[in-house]
C-alpha positions in Angstrom: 63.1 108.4 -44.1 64.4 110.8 -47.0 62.6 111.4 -50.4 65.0 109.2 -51.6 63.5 106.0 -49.7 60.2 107.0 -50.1 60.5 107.5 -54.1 62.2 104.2 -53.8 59.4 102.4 -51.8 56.9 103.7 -53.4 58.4 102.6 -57.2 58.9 99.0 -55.6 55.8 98.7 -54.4 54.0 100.0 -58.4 55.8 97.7 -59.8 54.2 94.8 -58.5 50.9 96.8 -58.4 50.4 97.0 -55.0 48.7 100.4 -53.7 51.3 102.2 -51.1 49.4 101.8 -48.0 51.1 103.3 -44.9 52.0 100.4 -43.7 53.2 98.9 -46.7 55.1 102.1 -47.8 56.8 101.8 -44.0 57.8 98.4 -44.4 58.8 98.7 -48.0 61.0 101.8 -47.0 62.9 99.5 -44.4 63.1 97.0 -46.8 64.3 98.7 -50.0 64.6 102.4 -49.3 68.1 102.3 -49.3 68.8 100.3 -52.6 69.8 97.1 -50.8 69.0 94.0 -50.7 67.8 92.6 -47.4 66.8 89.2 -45.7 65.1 89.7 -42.7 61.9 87.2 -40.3 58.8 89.2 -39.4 60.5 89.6 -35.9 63.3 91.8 -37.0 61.4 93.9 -39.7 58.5 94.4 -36.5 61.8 95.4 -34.4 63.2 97.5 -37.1 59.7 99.4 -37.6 59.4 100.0 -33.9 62.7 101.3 -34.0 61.7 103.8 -36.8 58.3 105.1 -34.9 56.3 103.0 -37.9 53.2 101.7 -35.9 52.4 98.2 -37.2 51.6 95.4 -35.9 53.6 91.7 -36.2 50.1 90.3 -37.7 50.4 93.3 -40.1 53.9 92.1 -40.8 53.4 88.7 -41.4 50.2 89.5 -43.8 52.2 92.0 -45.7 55.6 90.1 -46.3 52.9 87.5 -47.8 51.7 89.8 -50.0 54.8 90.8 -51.5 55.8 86.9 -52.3 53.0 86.4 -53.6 53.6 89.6 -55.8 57.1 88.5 -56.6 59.2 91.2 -54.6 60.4 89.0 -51.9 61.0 85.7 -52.0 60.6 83.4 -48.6 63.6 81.2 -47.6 62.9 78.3 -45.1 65.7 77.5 -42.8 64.8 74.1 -40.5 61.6 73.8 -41.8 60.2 76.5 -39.5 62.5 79.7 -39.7 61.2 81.4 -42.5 63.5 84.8 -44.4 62.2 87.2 -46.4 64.6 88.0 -48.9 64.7 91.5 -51.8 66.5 89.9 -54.0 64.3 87.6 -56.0 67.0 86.5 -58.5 67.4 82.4 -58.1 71.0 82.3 -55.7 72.1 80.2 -53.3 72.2 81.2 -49.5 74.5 81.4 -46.4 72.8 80.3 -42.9 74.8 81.3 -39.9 73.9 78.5 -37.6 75.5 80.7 -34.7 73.8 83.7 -35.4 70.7 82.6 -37.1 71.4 84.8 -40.0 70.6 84.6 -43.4 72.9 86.1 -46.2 73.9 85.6 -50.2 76.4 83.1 -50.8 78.1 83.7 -54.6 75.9 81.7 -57.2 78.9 81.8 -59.6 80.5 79.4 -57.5 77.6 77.1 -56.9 77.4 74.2 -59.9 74.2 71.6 -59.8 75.2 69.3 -62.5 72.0 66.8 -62.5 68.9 67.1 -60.4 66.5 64.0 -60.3 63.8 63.8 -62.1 60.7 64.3 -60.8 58.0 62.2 -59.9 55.0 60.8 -61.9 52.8 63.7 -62.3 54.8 66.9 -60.8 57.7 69.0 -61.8 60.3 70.9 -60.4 58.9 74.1 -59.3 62.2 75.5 -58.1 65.5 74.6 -55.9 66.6 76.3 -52.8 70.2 75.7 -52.0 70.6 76.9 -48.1 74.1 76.4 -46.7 75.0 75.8 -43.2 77.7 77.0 -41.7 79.3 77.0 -38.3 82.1 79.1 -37.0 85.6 77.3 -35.9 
């Protein structure tokens, strides 16, 4: 990785006040060393470390992508009720699923319009809404 990723990683990682680790600073260079935004699964990011001579483990993976939701620089996006994505960009937007490619990407959240949500129950309120769309190539 250049200077450039690693300044970048590094920042990203302060700014939740997570100590760069190795591991951490590996994965957060593949994540966000580039200025991107990305939405990947533990199995591509373990892929994409391999790929990039980063020795961690999937374990490791999964443990750290928890850790940054749960600091607020990645937020998780269920697909199915079991495919979870890890996404960079924590801003609330709606998403794209790629049925036939089980991909994940950013579908235009100026275009999306929610006009009334129920209310919620007795007791509990609405945390947050996650708008996944399907689609399916023709």
């Amino acid at each position: 990785m250049t200077q450039k990723a690693i300044k970048s990683a590094t920042s990203w990682l302060n700014s939740a006040g997570l100590r760069p680790t190795r591991q951490r600073l590996a994965l957060a260079e593949l994540l966000v060393g580039d200025g991107q935004h990305r939405h990947v699964t533990a199995e591509s990011l373990f892929e994409a470390a391999r790929e990039s001579g980063a020795s961690v483990s999937l374990a490791t993976i999964y443990n750290t992508l928890r850790a940054f939701c749960d600091v607020g620089l990645m937020q998780e996006v269920t697909v199915d009720g079991s495919k979870s994505y890890f996404d960079t960009n924590t801003h609330d937007h709606p998403h794209f699923y790629w049925e036939d490619e089980g991909r994940l990407s950013d579908a235009p959240s100026d275009e999306l319009v929610i006009t009334r949500l129920p209310d919620a129950p007795a007791g509990a309120e609405i945390a947050s809404v996650d708008v996944v769309i399907r689609l399916r190539r023709t």
